[in-house]
mmCIF file as gemmi writes it, N, C-alpha and C atoms, coordinates in Angstrom:
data_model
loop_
_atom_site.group_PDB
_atom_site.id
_atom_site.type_symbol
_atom_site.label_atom_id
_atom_site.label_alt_id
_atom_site.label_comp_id
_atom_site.label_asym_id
_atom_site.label_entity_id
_atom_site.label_seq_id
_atom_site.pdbx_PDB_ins_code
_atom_site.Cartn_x
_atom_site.Cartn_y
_atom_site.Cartn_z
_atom_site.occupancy
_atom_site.B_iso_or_equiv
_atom_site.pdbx_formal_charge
_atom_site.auth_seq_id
_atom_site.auth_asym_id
_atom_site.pdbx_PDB_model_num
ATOM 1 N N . UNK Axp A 1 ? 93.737 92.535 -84.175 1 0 ? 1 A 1
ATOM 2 C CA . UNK Axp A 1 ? 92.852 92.627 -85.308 1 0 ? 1 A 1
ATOM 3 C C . UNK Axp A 1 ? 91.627 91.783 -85.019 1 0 ? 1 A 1
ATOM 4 N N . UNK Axp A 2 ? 90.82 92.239 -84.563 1 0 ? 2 A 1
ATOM 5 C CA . UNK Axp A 2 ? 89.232 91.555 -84.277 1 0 ? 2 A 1
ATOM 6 C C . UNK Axp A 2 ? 88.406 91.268 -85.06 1 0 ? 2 A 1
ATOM 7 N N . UNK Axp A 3 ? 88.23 91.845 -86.608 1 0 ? 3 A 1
ATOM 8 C CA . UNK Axp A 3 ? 87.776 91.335 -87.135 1 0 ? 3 A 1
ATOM 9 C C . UNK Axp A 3 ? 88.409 90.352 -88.539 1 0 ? 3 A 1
ATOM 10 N N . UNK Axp A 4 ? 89.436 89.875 -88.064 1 0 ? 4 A 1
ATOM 11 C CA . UNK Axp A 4 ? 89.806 88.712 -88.853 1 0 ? 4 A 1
ATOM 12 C C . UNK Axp A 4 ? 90.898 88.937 -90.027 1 0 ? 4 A 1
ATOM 13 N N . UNK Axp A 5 ? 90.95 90.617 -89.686 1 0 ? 5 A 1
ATOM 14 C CA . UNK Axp A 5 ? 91.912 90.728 -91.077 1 0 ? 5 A 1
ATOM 15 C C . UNK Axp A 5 ? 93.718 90.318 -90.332 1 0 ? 5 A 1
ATOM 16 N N . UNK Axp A 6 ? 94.323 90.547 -91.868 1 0 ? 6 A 1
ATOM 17 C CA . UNK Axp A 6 ? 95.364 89.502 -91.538 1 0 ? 6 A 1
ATOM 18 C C . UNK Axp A 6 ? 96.541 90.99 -92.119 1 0 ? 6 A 1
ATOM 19 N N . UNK Axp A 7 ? 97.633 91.423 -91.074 1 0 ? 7 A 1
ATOM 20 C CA . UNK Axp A 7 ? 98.59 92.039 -91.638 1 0 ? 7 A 1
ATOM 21 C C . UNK Axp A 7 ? 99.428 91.915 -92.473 1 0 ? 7 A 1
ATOM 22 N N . UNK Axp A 8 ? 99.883 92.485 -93.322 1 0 ? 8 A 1
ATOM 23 C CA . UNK Axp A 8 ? 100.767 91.985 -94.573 1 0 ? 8 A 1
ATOM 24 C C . UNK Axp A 8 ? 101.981 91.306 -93.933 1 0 ? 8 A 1
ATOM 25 N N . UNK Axp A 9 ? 102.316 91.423 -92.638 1 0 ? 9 A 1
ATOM 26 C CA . UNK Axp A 9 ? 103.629 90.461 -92.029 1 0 ? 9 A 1
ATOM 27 C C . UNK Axp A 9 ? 102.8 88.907 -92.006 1 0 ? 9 A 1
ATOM 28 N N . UNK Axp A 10 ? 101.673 88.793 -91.502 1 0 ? 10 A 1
ATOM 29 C CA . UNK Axp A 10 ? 101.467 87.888 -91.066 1 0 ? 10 A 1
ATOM 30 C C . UNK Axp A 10 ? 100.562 87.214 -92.368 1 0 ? 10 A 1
ATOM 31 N N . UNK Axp A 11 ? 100.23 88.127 -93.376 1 0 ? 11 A 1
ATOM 32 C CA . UNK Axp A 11 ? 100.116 87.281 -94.834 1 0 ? 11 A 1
ATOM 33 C C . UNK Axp A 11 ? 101.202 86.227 -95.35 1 0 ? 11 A 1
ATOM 34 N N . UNK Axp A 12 ? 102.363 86.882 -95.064 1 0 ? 12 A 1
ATOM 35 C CA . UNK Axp A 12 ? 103.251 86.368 -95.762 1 0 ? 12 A 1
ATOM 36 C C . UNK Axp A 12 ? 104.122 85.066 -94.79 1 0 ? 12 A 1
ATOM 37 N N . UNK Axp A 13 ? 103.184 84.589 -93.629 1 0 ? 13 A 1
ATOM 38 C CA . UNK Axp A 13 ? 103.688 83.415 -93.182 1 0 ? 13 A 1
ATOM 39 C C . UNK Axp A 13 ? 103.304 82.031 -93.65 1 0 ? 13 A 1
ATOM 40 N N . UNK Axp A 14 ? 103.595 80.833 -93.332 1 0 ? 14 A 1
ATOM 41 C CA . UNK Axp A 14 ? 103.056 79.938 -94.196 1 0 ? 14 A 1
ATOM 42 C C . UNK Axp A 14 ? 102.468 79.086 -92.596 1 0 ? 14 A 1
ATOM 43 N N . UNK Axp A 15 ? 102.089 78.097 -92.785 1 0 ? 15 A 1
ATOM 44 C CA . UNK Axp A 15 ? 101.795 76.981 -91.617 1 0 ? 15 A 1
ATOM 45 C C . UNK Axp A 15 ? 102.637 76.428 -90.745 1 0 ? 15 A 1
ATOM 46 N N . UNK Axp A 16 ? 104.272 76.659 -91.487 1 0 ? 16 A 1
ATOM 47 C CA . UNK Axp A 16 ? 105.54 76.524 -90.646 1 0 ? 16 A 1
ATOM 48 C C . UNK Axp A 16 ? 105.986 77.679 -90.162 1 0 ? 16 A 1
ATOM 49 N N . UNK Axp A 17 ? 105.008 78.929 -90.043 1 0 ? 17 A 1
ATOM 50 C CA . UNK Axp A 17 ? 105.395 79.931 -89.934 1 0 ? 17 A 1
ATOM 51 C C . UNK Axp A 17 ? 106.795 80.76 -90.299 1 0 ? 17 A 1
ATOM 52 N N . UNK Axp A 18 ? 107.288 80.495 -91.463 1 0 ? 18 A 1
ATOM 53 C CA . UNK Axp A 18 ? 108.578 81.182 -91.922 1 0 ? 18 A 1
ATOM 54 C C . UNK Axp A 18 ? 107.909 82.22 -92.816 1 0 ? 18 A 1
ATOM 55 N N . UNK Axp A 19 ? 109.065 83.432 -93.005 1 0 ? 19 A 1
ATOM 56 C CA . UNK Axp A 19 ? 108.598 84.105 -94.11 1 0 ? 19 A 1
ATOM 57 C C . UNK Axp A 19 ? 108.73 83.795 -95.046 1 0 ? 19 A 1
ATOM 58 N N . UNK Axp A 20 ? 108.144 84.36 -96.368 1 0 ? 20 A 1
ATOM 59 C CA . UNK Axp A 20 ? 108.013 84.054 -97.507 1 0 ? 20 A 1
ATOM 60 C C . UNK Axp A 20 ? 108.533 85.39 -98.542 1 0 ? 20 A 1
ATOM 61 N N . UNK Axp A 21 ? 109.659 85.228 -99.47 1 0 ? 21 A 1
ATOM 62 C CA . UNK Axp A 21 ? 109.468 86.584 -100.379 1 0 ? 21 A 1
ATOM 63 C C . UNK Axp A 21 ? 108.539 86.236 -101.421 1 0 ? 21 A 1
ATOM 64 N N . UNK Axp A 22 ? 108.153 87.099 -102.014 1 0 ? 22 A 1
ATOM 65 C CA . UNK Axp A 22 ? 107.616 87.461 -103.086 1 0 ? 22 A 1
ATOM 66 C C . UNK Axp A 22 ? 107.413 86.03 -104.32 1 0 ? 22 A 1
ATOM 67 N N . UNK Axp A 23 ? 108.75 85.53 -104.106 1 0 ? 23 A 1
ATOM 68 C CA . UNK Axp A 23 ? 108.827 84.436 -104.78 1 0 ? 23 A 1
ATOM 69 C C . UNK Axp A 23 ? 108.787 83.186 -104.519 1 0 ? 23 A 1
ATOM 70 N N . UNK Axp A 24 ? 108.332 83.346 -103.304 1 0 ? 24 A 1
ATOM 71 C CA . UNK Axp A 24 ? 107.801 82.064 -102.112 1 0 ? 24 A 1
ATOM 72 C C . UNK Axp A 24 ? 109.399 81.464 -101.704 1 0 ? 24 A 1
ATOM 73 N N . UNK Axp A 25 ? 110.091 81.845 -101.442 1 0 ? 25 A 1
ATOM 74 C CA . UNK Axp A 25 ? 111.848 81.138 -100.978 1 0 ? 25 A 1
ATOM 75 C C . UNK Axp A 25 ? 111.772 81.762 -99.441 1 0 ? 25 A 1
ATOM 76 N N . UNK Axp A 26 ? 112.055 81.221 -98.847 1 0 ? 26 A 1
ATOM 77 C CA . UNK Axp A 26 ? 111.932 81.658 -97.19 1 0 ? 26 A 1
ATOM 78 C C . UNK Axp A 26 ? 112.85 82.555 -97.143 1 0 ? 26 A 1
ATOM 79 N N . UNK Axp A 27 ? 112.524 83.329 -96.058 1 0 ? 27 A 1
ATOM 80 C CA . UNK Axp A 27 ? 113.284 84.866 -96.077 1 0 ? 27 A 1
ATOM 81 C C . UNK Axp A 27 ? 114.124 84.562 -94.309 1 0 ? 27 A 1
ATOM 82 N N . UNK Axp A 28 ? 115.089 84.84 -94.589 1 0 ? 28 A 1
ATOM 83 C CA . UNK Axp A 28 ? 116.27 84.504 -93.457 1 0 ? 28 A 1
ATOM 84 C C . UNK Axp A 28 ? 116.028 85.949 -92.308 1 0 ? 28 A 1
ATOM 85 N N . UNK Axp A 29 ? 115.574 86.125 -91.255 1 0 ? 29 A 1
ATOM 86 C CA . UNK Axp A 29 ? 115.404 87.295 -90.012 1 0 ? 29 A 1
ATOM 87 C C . UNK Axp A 29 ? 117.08 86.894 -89.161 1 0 ? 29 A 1
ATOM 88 N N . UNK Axp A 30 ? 117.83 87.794 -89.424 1 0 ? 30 A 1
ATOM 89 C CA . UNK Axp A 30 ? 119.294 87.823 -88.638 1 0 ? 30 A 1
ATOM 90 C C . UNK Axp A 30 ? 118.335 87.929 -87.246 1 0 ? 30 A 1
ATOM 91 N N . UNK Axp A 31 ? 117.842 88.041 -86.311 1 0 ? 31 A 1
ATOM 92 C CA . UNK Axp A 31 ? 117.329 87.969 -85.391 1 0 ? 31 A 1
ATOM 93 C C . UNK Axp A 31 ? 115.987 87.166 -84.942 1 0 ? 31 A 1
ATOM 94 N N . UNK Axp A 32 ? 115.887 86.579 -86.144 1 0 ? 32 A 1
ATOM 95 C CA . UNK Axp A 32 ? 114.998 85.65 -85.917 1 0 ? 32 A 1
ATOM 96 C C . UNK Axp A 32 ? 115.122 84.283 -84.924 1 0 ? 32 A 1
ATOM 97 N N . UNK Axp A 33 ? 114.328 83.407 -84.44 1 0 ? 33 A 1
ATOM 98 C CA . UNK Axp A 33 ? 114.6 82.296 -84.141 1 0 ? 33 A 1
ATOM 99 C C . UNK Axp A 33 ? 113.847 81.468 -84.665 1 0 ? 33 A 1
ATOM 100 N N . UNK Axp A 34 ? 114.466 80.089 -85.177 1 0 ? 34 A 1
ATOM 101 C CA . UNK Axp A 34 ? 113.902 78.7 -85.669 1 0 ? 34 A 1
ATOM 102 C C . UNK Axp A 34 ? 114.158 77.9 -85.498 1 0 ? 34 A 1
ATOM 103 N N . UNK Axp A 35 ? 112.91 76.869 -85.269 1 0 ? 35 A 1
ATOM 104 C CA . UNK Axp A 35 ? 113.574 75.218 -85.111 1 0 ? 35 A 1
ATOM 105 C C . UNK Axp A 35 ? 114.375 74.923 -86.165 1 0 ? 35 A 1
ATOM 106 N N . UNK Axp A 36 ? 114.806 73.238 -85.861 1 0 ? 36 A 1
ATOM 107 C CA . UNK Axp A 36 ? 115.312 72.962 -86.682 1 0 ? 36 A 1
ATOM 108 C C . UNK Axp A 36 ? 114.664 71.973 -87.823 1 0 ? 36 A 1
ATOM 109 N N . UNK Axp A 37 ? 113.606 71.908 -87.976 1 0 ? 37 A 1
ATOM 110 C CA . UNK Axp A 37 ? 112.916 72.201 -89.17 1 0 ? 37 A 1
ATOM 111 C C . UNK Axp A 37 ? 113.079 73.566 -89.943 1 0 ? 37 A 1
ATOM 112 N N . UNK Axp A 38 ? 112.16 74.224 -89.135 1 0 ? 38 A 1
ATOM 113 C CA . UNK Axp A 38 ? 112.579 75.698 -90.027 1 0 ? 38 A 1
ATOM 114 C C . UNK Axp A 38 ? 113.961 75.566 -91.178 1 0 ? 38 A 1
ATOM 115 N N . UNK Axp A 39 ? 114.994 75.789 -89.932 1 0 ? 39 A 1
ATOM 116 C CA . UNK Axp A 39 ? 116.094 75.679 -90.219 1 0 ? 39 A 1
ATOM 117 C C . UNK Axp A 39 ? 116.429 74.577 -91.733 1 0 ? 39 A 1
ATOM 118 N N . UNK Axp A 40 ? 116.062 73.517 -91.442 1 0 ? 40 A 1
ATOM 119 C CA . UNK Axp A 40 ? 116.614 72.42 -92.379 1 0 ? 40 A 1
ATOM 120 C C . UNK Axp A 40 ? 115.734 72.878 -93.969 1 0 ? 40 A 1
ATOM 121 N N . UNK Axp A 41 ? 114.244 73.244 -94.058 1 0 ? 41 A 1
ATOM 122 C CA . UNK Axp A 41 ? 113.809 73.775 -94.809 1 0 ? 41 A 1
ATOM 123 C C . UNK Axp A 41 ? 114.708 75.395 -95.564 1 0 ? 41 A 1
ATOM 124 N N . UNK Axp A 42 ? 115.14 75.881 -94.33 1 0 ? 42 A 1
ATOM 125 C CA . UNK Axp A 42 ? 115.47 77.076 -95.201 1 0 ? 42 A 1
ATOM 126 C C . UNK Axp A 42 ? 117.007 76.832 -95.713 1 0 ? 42 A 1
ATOM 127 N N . UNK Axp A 43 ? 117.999 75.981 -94.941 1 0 ? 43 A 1
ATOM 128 C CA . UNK Axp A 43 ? 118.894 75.643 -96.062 1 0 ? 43 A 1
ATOM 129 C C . UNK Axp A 43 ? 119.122 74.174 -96.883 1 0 ? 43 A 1
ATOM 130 N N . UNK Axp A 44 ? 117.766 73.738 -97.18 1 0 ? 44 A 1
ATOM 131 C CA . UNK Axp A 44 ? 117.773 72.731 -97.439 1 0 ? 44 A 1
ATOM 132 C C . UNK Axp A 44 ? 118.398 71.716 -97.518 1 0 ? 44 A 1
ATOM 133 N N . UNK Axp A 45 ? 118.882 71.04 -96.301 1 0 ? 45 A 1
ATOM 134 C CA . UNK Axp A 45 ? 119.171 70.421 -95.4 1 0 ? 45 A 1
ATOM 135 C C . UNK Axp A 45 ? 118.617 69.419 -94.965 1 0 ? 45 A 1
ATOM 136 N N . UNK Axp A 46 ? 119.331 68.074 -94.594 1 0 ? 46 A 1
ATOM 137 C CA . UNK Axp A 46 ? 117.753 67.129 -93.411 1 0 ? 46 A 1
ATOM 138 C C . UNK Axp A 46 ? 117.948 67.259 -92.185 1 0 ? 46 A 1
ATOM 139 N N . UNK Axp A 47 ? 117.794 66.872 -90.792 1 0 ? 47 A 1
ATOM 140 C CA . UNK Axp A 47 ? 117.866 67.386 -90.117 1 0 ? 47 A 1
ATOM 141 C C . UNK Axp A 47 ? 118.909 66.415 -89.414 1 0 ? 47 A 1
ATOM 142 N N . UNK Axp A 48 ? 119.147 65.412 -89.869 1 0 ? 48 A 1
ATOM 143 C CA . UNK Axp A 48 ? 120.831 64.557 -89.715 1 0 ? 48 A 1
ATOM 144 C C . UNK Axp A 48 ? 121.979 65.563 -90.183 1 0 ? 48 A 1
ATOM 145 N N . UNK Axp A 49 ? 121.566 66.343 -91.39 1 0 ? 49 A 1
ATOM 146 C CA . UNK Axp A 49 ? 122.586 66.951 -91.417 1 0 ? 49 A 1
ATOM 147 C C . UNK Axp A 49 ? 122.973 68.071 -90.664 1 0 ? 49 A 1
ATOM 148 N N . UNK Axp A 50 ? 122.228 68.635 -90.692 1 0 ? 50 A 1
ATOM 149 C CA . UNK Axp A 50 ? 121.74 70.059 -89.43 1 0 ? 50 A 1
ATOM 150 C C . UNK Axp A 50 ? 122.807 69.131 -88.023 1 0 ? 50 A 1
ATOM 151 N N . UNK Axp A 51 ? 122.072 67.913 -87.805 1 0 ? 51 A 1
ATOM 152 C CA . UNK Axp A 51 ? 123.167 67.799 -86.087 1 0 ? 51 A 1
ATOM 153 C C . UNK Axp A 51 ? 123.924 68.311 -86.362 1 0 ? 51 A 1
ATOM 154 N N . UNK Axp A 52 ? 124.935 67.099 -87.422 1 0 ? 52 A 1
ATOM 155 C CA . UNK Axp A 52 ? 126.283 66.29 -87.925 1 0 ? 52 A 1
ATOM 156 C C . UNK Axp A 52 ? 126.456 67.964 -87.759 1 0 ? 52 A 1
ATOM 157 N N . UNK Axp A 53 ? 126.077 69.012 -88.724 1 0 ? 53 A 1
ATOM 158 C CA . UNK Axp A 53 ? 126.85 70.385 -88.783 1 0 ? 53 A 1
ATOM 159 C C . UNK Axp A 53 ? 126.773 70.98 -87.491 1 0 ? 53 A 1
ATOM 160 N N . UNK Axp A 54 ? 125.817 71.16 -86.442 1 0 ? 54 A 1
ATOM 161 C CA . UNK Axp A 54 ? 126.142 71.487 -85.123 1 0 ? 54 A 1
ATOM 162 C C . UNK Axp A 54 ? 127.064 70.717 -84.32 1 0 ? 54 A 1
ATOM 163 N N . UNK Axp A 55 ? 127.284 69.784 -84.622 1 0 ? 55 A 1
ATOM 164 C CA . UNK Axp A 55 ? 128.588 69.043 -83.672 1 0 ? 55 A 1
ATOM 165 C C . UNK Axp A 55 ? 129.591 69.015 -84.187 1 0 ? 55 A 1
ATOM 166 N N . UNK Axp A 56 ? 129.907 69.587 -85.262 1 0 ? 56 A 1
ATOM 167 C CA . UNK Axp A 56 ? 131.46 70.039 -85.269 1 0 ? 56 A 1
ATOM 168 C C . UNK Axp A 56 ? 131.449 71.209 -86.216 1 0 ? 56 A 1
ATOM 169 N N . UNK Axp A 57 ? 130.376 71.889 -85.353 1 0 ? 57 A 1
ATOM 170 C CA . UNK Axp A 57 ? 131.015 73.42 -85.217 1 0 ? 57 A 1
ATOM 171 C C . UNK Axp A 57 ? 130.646 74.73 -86.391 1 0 ? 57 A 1
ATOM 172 N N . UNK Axp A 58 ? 129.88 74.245 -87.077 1 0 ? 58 A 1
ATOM 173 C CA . UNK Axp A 58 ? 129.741 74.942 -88.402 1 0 ? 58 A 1
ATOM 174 C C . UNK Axp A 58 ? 128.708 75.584 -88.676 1 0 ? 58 A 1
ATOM 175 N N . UNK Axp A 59 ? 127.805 74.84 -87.929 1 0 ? 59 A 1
ATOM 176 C CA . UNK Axp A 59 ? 125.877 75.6 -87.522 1 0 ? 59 A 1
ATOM 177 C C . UNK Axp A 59 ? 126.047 76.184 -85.776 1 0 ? 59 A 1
ATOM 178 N N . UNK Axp A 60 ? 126.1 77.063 -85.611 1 0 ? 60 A 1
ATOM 179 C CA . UNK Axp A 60 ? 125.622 77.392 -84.181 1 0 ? 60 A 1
ATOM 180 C C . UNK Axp A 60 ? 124.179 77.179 -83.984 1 0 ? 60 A 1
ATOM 181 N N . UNK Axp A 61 ? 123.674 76.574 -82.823 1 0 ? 61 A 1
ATOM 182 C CA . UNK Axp A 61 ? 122.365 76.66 -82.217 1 0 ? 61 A 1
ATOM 183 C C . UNK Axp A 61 ? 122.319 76.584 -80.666 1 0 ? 61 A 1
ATOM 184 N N . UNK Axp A 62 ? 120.985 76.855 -80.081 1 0 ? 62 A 1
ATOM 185 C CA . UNK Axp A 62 ? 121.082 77.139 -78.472 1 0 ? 62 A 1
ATOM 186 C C . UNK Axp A 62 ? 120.417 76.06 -78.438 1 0 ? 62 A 1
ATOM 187 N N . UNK Axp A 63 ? 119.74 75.776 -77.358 1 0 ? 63 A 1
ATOM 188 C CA . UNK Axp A 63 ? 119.238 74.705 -76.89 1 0 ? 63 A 1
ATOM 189 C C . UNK Axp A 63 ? 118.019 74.699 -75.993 1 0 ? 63 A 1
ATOM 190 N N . UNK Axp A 64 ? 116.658 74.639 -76.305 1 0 ? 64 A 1
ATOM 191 C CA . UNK Axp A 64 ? 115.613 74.635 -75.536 1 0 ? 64 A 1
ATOM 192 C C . UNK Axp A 64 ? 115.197 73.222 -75.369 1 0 ? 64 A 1
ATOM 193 N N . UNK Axp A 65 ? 115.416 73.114 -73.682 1 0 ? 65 A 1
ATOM 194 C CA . UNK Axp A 65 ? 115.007 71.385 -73.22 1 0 ? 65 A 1
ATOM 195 C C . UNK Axp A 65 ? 116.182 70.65 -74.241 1 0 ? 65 A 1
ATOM 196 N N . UNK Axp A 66 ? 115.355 69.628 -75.112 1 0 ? 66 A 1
ATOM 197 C CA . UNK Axp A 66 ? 116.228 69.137 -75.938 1 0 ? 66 A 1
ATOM 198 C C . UNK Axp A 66 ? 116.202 69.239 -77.768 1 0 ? 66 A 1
ATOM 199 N N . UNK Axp A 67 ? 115.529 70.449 -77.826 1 0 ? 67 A 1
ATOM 200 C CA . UNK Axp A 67 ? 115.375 71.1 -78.916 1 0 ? 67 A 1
ATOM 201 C C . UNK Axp A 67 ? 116.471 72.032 -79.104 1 0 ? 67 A 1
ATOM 202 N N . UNK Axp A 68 ? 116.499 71.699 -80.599 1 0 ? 68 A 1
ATOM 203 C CA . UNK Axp A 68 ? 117.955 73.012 -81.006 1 0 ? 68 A 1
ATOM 204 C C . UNK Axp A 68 ? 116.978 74.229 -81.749 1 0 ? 68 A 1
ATOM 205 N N . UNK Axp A 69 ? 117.656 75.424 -81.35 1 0 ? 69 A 1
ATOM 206 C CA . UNK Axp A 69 ? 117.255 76.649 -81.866 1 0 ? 69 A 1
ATOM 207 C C . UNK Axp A 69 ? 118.138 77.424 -82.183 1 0 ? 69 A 1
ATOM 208 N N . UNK Axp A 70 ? 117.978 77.978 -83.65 1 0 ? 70 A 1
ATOM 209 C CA . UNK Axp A 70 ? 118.924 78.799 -84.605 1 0 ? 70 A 1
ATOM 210 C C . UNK Axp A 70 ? 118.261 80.433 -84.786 1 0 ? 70 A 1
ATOM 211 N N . UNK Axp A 71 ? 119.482 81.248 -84.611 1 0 ? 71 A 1
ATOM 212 C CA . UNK Axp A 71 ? 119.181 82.559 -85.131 1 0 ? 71 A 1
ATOM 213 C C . UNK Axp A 71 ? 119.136 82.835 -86.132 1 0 ? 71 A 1
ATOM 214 N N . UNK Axp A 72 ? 118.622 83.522 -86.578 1 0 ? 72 A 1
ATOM 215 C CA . UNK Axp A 72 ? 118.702 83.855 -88.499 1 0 ? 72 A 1
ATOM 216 C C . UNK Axp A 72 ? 120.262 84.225 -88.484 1 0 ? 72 A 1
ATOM 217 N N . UNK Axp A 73 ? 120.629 85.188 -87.806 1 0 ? 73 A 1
ATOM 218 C CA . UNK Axp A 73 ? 122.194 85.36 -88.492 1 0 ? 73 A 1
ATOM 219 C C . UNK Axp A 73 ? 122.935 84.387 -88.575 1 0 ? 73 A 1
ATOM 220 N N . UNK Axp A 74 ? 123.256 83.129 -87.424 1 0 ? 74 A 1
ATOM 221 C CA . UNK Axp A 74 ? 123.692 81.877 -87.972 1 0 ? 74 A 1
ATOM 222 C C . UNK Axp A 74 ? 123.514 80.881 -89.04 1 0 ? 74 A 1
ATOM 223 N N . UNK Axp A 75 ? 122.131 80.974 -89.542 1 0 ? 75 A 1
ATOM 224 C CA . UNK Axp A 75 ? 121.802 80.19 -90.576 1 0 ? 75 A 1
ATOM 225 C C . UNK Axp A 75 ? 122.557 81.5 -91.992 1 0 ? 75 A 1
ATOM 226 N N . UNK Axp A 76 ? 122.488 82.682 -91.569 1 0 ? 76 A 1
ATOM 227 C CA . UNK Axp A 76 ? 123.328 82.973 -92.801 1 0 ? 76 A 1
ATOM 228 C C . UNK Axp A 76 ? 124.843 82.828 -92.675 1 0 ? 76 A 1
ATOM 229 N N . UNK Axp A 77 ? 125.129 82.867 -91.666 1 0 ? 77 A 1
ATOM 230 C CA . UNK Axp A 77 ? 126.973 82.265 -91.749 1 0 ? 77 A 1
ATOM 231 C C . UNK Axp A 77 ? 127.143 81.14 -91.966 1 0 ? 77 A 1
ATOM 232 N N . UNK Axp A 78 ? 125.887 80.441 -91.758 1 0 ? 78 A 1
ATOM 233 C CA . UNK Axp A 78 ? 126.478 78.845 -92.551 1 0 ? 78 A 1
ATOM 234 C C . UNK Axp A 78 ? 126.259 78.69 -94.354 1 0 ? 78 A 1
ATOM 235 N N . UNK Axp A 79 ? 125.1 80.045 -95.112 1 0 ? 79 A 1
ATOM 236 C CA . UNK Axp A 79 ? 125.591 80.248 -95.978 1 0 ? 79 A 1
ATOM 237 C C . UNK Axp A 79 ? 126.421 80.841 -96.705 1 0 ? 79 A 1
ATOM 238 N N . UNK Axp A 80 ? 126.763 81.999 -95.777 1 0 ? 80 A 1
ATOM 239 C CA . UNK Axp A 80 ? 127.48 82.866 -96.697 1 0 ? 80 A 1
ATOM 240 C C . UNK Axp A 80 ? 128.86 82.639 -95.64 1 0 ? 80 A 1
ATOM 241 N N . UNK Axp A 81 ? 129.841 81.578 -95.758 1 0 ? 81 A 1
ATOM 242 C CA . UNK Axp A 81 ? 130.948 81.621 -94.459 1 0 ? 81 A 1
ATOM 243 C C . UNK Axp A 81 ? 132.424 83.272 -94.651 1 0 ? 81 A 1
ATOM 244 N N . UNK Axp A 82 ? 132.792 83.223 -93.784 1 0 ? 82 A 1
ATOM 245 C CA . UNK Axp A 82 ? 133.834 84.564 -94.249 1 0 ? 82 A 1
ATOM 246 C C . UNK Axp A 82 ? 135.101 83.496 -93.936 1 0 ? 82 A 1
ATOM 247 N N . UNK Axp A 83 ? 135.82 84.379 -94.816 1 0 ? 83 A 1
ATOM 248 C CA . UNK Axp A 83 ? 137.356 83.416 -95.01 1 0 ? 83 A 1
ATOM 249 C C . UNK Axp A 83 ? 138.33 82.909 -93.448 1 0 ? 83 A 1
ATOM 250 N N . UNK Axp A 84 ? 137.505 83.529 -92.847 1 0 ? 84 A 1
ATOM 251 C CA . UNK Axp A 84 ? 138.219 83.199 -91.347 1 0 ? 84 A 1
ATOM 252 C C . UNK Axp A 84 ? 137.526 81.878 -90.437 1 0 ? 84 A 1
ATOM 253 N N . UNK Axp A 85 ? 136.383 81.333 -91.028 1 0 ? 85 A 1
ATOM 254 C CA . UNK Axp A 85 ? 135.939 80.275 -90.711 1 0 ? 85 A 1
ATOM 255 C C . UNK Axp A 85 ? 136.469 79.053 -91.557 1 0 ? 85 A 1
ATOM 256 N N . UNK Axp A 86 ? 137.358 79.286 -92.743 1 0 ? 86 A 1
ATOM 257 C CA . UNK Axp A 86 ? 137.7 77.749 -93.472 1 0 ? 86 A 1
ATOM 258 C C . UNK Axp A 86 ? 139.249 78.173 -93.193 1 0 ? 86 A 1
């Protein structure tokens, strides 16, 4: 886009680049990837807690250098868990 206009995907990002619905609540991409900011923002979270939950087992994340990175579908299994994880 060359002259400056902005696509309705990329309207709806903010400066932390997450999406936004309608009602400004960040919108979870099952294939997405996010730091763990992102992350701690979208399940409001700090990011002590975010480790503490990756080290025993409850947040999956990968690992770039020494940065953790989350998929959207993991950040929804840590909200929505299925009865075979408790």
């Amino acid at each position: 886009m060359n002259n400056g206009e902005v696509s309705g995907e990329d309207e709806r990002r903010t400066s932390k680049s997450l999406f936004r619905t309608p009602s400004g609540t960040p919108e979870i991409r099952a294939n997405a990837v996010y730091t763990i900011s992102e992350a701690c923002e979208i399940l409001r979270i700090s990011e002590a807690t975010a480790r503490r939950l990756v080290k025993v087992g409850v947040l999956k994340s990968g690992r770039v250098g020494r940065s953790h990175r989350f998929l959207g579908i993991h950040l929804l299994d840590a909200l929505y868990p299925s009865d075979e994880n408790w």
